[in-house]
N, C-alpha and C positions, 0 to 999 in steps of 0.2 A: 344399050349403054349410052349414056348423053356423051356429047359430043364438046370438051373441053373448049374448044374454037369458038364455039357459039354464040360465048358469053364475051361484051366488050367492054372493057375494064377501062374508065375514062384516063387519061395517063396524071390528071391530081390523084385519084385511088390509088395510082399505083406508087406512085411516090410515095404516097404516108405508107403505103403497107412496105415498101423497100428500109424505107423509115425504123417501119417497127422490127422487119427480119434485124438492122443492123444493131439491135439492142441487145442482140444475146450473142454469143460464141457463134462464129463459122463454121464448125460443127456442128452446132447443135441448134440450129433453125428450126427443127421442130415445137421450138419452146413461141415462136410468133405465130402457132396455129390460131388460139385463139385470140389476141392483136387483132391477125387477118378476119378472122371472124364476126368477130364486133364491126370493124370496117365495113366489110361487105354486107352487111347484115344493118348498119346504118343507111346505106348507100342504097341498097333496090330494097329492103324492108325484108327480106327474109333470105333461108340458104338455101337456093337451089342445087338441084344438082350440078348443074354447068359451073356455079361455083364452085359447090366441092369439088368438083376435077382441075379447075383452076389453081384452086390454096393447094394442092394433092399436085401439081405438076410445079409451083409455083417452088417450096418447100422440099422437092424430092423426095415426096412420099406418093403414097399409095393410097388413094382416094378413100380405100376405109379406115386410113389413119385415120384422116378429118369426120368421114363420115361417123365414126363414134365418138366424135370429142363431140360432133352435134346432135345426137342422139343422147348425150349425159347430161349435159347442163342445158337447165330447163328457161334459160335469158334465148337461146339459140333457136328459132322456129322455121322449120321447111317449109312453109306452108304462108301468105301473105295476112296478116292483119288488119284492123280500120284502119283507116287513116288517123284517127285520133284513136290510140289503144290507151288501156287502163288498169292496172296492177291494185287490185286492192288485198291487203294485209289480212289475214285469216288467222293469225295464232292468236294465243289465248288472253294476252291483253290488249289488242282491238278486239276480236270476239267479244269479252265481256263489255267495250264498249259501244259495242251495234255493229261492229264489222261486216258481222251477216248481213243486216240489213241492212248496210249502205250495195250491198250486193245485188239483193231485191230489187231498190228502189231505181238502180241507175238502170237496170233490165228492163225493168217496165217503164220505164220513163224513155227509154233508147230504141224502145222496142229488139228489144235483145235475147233470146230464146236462153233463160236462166239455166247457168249448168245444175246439174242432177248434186243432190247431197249425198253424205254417204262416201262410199268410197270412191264416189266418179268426181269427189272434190278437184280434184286438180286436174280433170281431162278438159280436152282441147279446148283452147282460146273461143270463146263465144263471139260472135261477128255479126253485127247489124244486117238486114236483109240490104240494103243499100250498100254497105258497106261503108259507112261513115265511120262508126265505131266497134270496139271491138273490149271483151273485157277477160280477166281470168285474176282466180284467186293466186294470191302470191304470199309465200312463207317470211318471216319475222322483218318488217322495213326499216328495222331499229331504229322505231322513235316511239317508242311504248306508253312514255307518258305524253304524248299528244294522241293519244288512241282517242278515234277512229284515224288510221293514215290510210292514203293512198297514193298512186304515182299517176300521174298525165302526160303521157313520154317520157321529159327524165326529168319534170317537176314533183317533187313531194307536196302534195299537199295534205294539211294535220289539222286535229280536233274536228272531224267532219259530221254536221248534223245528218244523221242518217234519215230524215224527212223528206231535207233538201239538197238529195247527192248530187242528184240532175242538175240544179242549179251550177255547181263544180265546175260542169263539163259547159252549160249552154252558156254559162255566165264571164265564163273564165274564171273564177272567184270564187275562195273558202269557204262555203258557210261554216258555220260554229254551232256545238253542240248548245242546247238551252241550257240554263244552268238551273241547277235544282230550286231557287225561287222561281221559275220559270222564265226567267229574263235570259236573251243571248250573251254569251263570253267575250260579247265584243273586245272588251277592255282583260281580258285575262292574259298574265304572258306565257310565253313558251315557255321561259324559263326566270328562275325566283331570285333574289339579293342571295346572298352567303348567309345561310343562318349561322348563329353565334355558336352551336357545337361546331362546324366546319374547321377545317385546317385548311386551306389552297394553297397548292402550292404547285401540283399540273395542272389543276384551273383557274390558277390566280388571275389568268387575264379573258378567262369564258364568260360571256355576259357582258364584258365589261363596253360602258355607252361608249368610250374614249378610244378603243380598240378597232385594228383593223385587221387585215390576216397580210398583210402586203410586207416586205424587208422592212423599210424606211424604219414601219411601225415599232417592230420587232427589235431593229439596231438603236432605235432611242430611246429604249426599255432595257438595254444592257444587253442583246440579244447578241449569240456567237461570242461573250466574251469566254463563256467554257469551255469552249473549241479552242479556244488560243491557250488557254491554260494548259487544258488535255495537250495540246501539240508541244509542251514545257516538260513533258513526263514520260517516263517509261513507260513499255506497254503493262508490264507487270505493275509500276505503280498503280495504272489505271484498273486492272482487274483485281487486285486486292484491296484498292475503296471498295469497290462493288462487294466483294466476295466480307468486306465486314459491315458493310451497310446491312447484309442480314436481306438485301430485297430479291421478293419471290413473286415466280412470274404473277402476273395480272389477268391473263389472257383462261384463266378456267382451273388451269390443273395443282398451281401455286410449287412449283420448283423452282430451288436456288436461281436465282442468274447466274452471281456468281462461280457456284459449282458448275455451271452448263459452261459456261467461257474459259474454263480451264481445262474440259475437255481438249482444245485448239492444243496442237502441241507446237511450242515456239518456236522450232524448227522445220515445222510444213512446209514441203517444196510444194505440196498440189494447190492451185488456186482456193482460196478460201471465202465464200461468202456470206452475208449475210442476208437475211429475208424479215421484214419488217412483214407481220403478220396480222393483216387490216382487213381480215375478213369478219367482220362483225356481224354473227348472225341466231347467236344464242337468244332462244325467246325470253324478254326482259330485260335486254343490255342493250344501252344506245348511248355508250360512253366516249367511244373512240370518232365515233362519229363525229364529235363538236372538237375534239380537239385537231381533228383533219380540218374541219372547216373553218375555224376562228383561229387557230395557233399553229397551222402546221409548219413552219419555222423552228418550234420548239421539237416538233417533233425529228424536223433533220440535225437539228444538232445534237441532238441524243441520238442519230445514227452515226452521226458524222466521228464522235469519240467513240462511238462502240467500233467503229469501222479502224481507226485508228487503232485502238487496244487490238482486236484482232487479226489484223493486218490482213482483212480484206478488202481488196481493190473493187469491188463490186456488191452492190445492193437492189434489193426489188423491193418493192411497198408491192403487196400482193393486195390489193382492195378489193371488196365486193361488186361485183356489178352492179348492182340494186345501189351504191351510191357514183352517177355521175360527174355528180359536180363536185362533192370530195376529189375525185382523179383527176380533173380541172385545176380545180386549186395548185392539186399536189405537183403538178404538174409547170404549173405560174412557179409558185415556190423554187420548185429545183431550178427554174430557170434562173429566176432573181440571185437563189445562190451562187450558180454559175460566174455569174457578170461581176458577183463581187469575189471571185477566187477563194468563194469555202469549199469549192465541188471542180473538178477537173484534176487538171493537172499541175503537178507540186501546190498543193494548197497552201494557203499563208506564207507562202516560200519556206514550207517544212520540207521539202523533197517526197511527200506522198502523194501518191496521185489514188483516185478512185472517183467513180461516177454511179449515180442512181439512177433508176428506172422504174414507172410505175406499169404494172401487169393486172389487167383487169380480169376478177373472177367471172362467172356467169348463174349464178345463181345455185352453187350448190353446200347445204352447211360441210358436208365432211372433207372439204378444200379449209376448215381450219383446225383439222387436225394436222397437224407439222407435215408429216407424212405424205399424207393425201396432198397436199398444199405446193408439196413437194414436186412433184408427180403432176399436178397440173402447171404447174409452174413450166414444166417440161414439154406440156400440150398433147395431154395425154389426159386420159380417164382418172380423176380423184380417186382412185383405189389407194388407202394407208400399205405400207410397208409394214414386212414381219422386223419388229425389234426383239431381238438381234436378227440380224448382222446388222441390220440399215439405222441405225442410228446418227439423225443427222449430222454430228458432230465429229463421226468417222467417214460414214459414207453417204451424203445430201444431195444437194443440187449439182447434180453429172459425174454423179458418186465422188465428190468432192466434199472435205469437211467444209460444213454450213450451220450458223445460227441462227434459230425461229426463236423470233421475239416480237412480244403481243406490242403495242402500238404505245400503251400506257406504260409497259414499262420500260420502253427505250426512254420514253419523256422523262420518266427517273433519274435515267444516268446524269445529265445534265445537271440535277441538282444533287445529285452525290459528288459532284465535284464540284460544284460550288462551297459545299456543306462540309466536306470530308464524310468517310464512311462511318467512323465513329456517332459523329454528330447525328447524320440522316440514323442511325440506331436507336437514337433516344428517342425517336417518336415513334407513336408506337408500344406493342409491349414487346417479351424476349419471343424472339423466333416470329413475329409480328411486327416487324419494321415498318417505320413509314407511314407514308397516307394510300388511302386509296378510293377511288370515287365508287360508290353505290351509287343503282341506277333503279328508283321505286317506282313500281307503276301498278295499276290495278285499281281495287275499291280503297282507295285514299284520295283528301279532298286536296292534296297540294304535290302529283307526282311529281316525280324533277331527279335531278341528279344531285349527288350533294357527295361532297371530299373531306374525309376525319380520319384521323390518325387510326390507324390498324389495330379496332380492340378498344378504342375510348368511348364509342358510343354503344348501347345494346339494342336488338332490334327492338324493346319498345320506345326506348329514344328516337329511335330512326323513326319508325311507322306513327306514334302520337302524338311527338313535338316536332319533328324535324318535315316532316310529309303532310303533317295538319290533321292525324288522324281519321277513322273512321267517316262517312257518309254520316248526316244525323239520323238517330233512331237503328243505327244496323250495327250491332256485333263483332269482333273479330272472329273469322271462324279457322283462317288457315296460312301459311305462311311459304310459300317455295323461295327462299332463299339464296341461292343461288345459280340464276336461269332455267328452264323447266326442267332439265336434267338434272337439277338438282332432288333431292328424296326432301317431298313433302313436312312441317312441323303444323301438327293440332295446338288450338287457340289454348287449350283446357288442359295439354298435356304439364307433365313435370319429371323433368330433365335433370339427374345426378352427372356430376361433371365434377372431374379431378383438375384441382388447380396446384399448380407449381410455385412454390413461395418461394423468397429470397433467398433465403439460408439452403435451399435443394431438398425440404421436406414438399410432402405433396400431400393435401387436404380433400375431401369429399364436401361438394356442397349441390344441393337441389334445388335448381331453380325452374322457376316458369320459362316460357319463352319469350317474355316478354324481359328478364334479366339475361338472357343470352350475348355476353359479347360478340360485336361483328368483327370476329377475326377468321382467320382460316385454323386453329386449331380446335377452336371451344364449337364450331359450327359442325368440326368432324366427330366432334366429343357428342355432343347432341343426336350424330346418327344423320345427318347431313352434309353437306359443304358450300363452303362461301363460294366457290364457282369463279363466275364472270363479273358477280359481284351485282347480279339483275335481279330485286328482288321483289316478286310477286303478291300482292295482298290482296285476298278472297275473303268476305265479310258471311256471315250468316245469310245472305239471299243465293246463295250459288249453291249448285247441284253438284258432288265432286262427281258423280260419272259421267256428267256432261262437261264439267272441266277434262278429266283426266282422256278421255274419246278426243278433247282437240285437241292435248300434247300429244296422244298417240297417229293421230292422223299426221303429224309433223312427222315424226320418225319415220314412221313407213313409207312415206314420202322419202324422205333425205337417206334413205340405207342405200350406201352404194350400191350394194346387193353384192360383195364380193364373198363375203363369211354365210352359209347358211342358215347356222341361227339369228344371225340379225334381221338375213332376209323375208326370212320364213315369219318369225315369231313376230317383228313387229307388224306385220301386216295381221297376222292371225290375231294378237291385242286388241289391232283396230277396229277390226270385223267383229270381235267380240264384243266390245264396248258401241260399236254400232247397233250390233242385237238387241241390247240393252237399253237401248233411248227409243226403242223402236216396239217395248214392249215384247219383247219377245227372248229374254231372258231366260236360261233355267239354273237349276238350283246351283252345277255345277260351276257354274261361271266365274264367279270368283274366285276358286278353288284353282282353276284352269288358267286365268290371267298370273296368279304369280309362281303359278306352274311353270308357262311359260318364261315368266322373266325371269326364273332363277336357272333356266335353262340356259338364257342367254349371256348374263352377266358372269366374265371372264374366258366365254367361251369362243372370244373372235381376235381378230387381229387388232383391231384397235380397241381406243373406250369407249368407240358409240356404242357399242353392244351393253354399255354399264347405263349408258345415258337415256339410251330409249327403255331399258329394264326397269329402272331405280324410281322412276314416276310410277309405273303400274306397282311396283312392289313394296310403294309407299300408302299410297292410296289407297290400296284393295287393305293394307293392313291397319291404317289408322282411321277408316271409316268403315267400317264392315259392315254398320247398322244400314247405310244407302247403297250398296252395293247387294247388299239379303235383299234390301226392299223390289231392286230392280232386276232380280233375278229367282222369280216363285214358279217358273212353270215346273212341270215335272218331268225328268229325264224319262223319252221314250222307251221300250221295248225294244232288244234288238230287233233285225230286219229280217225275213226271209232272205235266204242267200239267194233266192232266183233272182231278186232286185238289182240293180246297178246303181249306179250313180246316174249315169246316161238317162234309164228307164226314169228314177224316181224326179230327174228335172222337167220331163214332160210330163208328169203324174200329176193332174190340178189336185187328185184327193187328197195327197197326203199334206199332213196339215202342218205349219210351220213351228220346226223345233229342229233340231240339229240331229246327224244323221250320229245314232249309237257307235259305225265305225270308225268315222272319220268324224270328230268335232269339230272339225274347221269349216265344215257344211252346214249353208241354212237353203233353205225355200224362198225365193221375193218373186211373190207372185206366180206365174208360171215358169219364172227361173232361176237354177239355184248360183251359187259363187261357193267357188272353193278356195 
């Protein structure tokens, strides 16, 4: 057993971590596990033991409190790194932009022993023999349309030539991918003017040359003046704008706000919070991210009256790990707010007091499910809650009512009360309020983000005028719609969709999907959903089971592993679709993948279990003809019973194909994986 004493905590460390215990309840310390974490893990570069018994005597827990919060989120390493480490992006839109192979090139170039493909994707951190550097693949860095990204400590860097990745690291310096006349993107920007479909109005000031993210900027642009209004109003005024604004979450699942804030009952004695929900990790969304770093002003003042309306004295920004310098920001921000008496105590001489705090994730996606989110928030293992009873809104953060709200649409409220609720209705269609920012990335020549009213654009609007269409000479072939948990639409398909007229009749009409409105009811009509609002474009050069093998390597990945079907089944998908790119398919495979997933969708406690299903049980249905192709061997013989499983891994004979009793068995080489 290490010996807690060991370790010597410089007394700056210990201040910022006394720092961070004093941001949650005196009870409830447990919640500045990981705070302490990130600290110490800044501080000597990884967690030892001696530290876990430190945060574990620190905390007044029990050393494997900590020691499993560091064993779950995969930002947290026991083990020391290069000195110069590097995160580069593996999901499917850096993949399709060379992700892999800026992976290759920085290993051979670092002299770096390249991890294994397949399903040892995400094992251990690779580390220079000197130990200078050190690399590992890292799940979605949400910035999709600068694909290729990577991180260099806690710089992002984007659009990376996978040629010249090494240059990255020896250079200090971006390289840029070539651009299809073969010339470099020197001159391309991160991000485009407002095309003329656009509405802005939470990114009326993203991009902008004139803009800075600082107060000043912010209060000379009219900023906080709908704090001071909100503080003119009843609380119920303020949640019945909301509640006829008609807006619905942002953050994936698309539920009332309104309906959710009236959950709070006005008379709650127990403390009530709020949790501003800034974990941005759906592959294909990288929305929330510019409005943390270019406006997050806007975004506390949409906390600041939601905070008000609900009359909690207390807020967290629950942010990713994977963005630093957002928590920075957010961080400047709250303080500027501070100083001018929008944050403290009695704000604007309203007599309400409340204060915000930013809580750093660590790298795991099902920390934004509400739930999960919840639960880490607390410093504890991202395991979702069974609804019912845990409904955050009865029993949340320290089984206190609490409201989880996505990032984009707190920045709403602000202008529902600018606007009035009515007003903010009209944009938009019915039950489709509002603006809300799509985020294109993939085979399109102009990805970006772009903001239009809920339903006025279609996705072939979005994808051939608004994104610059198609690569020259390629196809549309396919379209995921709402971040990779979303269910797949074919280029070629044709989609009946009941539309709801004025007068309350309701008409059949067939469209392509390229007439598809971007809103959340006509995308669920379709047999998909608008999501996270991240949407994916695969042209006729992509392979879909070598797409759909890197959404599923992300799930299997990201299953907390609390539910058995999600556990089991997404890993089994991955492996499956592994077989398959590996030649070594058989006939039943496909049949077996949405076996699988229809095993697993509805069968867990949260919606990962729908999210990692609903890709394989798209795919495998809407492309069958590449899925037959990549799966012709022929289902073996059963086995003699004298065999094992044991025996047949040491067996060089038998030849590679899946064991008749167990399907989740292959042969690789002389060893098998179950």
């Amino acid at each position: 057993m290490a010996d807690a004493t060991r370790i010597q905590i410089p007394a700056e460390l210990e201040r910022k971590m006394d720092e961070a215990i004093a941001r949650y309840p005196s009870e409830h310390r447990r919640s500045a596990a990981m705070p302490l974490l990130h600290l110490g893990q800044e501080h000597f570069g990884f967690i030892g033991d001696e530290a876990i018994f430190w945060i574990a005597e620190k905390l007044g827990l029990q050393p494997i409190n900590i020691l499993e919060v560091v064993t779950f989120y995969p930002m947290f390493r026991q083990h020391p790194a290069g000195k110069t480490h590097i995160r580069i992006c593996r999901t499917l839109s850096c993949a399709m932009a060379g992700g892999l192979e800026v992976m290759e090139n920085l290993c051979a170039n670092l002299g770096i022993q390249r991890p294994n493909d397949g399903e040892e994707m995400h094992n251990p951190i690779a580390v220079s023999a000197d130990g200078t550097y050190s690399v590992e693949f890292v799940e979605c860095l949400a910035s999709c349309h600068t694909a290729p990204v990577c991180m260099i400590g806690e710089q992002l860097h984007e659009k990376i030539n996978p040629k010249s990745a090494a240059d990255l690291v020896k250079e200090g310096r971006s390289p840029v991918r070539p651009t299809i006349g073969g010339g470099l993107e020197t001159a391309a920007p991160l991000s485009w003017p407002p095309h003329p479909l656009e509405h802005r109005l939470v990114y009326k000031n993203i991009g902008r040359p004139d803009w800075t993210s600082d107060i000043d900027c912010y209060l000379r642009d009219g900023g906080y003046e709908q704090l001071k209004q909100a503080l003119t109003l009843s609380r119920d005024d303020i949640v019945n704008k909301v509640k006829n604004s008609g807006l619905r979450g942002r953050g994936g699942a698309g539920f009332s706000c309104g309906l959710k804030w009236s959950f709070i009952k006005p008379d709650e004695k127990r403390p009530v919070y709020l949790i501003c929900n800034a974990d941005e990790s759906e592959p294909g969304t990288f929305k929330d991210r510019y409005i943390i770093h270019e406006d997050p002003h806007q975004l506390l003042e949409g906390m600041l009256i939601s905070c008000y309306a609900l009359n909690a004295r207390t807020a967290y920004i629950y942010i990713r790990g994977e963005f630093p310098e957002g928590a920075k920001i957010l961080e400047r921000a709250i303080e500027e707010a501070r100083q001018h008496n929008f944050l403290g105590k009695n704000i604007l001489g309203s007599g309400f007091d409340v204060e915000f705090y930013v809580h750093r994730g660590a790298g795991a996606y099902i920390c934004g499910e509400e739930t999960g989110l919840i639960e880490s928030l607390e410093g504890k293992r991202g395991y979702p809650r069974i609804k019912p009873p845990y409904f955050p809104a009865v029993l949340g953060l320290y089984m206190c009512p609490t409201i989880v709200n996505n990032v984009e649409t707190l920045c709403n409220i602000k202008h529902i009360i600018a606007m009035g609720g009515a007003e903010y209705a009209r944009l938009g269609r019915p039950n489709n309020t509002g603006t809300r920012v799509l985020c294109v990335s993939g085979d399109v020549q102009r990805p970006g983000y772009f903001e239009v009213e809920v339903g006025a654009v279609t996705m072939g609007q979005l994808i051939h005028e608004m994104a610059g269409g198609l690569r020259p000479g390629r196809k549309l072939k396919a379209v995921i719609p709402g971040g990779s948990s979303a269910k797949v639409l074919r280029a070629d398909e044709r989609l009946k969709l009941k539309e709801r007229q004025t007068d309350g009749s309701t008409i059949e009409r067939e469209l392509s999907i390229d007439d598809i409105p971007m809103d959340f009811d006509s995308l669920t009509a379709a047999g998909s959903m608008a999501g996270s609002g991240g949407v994916i474009v695969l042209d006729d050069s992509r392979d879909m089971v070598w797409a759909l093998n890197n959404i599923n390597k992300f799930y299997a990945h990201e299953s907390c592993g609390q539910c058995t079907p999600c556990r089991e089944g997404s890993l089994w998908m991955q492996k499956i679709t592994d077989r398959m790119l590996r030649g070594g398919g058989v006939v039943e495979d496909p049949k077996t993948l949405k076996t699988i997933g229809d095993n697993i969708a509805g069968r867990t406690i949260c919606a990962f279990g729908e999210a990692c299903a609903w890709p394989t049980q798209s795919f495998v249905e809407k492309f069958p003809e590449e899925f037959a192709t990549r799966a012709q061997k022929a289902i073996p013989p059963p086995l003699p019973p004298e065999y094992t499983s044991e025996e047949l891994i040491e067996e060089e004979s038998i030849p590679t194909v899946p064991m008749a009793r167990d399907p989740g068995w292959e042969k690789a080489g002389a060893k098998g994986t179950i």
